[in-house]
C-alpha positions in Angstrom: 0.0 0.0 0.0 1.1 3.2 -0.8 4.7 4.6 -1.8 7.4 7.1 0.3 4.7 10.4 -1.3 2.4 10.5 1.3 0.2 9.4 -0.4 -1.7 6.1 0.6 -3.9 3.7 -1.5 -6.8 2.7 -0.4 -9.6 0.3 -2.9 -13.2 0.8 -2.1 -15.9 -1.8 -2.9 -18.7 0.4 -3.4 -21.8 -0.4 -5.3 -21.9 -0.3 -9.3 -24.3 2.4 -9.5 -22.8 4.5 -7.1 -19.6 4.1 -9.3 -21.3 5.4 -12.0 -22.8 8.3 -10.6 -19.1 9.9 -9.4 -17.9 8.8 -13.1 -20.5 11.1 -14.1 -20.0 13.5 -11.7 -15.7 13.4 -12.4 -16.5 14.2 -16.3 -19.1 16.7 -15.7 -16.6 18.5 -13.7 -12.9 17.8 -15.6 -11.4 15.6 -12.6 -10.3 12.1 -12.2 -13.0 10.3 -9.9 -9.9 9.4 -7.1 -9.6 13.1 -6.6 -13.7 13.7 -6.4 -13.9 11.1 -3.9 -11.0 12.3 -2.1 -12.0 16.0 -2.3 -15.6 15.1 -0.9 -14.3 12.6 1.8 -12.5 15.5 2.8 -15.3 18.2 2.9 -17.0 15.4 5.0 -14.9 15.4 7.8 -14.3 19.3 7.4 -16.3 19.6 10.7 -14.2 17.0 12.3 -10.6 18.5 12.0 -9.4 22.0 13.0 -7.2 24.3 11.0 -7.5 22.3 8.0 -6.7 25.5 5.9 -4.4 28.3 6.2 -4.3 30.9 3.3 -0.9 30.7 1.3 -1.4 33.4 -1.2 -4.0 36.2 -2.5 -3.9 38.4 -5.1 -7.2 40.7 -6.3 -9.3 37.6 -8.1 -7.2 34.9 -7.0 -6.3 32.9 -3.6 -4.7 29.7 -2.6 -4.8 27.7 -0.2 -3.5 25.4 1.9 -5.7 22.3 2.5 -3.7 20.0 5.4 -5.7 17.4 5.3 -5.2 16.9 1.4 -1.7 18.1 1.7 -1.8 20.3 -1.6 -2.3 24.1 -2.6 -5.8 24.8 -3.8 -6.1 27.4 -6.4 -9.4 29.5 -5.6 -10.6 31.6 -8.1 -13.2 34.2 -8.8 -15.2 32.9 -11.5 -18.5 34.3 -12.8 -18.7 36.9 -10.0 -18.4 33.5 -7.5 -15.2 31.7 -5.7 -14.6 28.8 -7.6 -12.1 25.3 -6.3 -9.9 25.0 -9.4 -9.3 21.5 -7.3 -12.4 20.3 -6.9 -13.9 22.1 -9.9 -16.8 23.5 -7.8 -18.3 26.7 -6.8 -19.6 24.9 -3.3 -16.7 23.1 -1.8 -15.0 23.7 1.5 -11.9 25.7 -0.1 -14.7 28.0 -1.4 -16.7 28.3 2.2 -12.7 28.8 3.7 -11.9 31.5 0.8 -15.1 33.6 1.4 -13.8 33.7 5.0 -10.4 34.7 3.7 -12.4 37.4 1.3 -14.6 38.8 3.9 -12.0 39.5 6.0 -9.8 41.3 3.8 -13.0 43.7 2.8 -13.5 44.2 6.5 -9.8 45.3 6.9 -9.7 47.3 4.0 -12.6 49.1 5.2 -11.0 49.8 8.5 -8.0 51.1 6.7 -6.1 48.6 7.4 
């Protein structure tokens, strides 16, 4: 199981159908179905783990950051006037939820003068 990366393997016996459903849900969104299922285990246990993310970067329509738990930089972009994963290829993921945090918090300085 698994190499020196980090990185572990793990195989899943999970029902045809449900198989085919993230298949679908992989193409529809550009992403291999290992990283869907690891991107949505992950926003599972979101509520489980503490300081998960940290911001590593942000620039006007861009941000990224750091997801622990997936051990990775997450692009964040603003696309179509909403934060979108460039990950997970979603608008509604937890890197988004994390970067409107990030966001609102920058406008709140800003306003301040800060």
């Amino acid at each position: 199981m698994g190499g020196g990366s980090g990185y572990v393997t793990i195989k899943l016996r999970l029902p045809s159908i449900l198989v085919e459903k993230l298949e679908r849900v992989a193409r529809r969104r550009g992403v291999r179905r290992g990283r869907l299922i690891a991107s949505l285990l992950a926003d599972w246990i979101e509520d489980y783990i503490e300081d998960r993310f940290e911001p590593f970067s942000t620039r006007d329509n861009r941000i990224n950051i750091v997801d622990k738990l997936l051990g990775e930089i997450i692009p964040v972009t603003i696309m179509k006037g909403e934060l979108y994963c460039e990950y997970c290829k979603s608008f509604t993921c937890g890197h988004t939820r994390y970067a409107k945090k990030i966001y609102a918090r920058k406008k709140l300085m800003a306003k301040r003068g800060f």
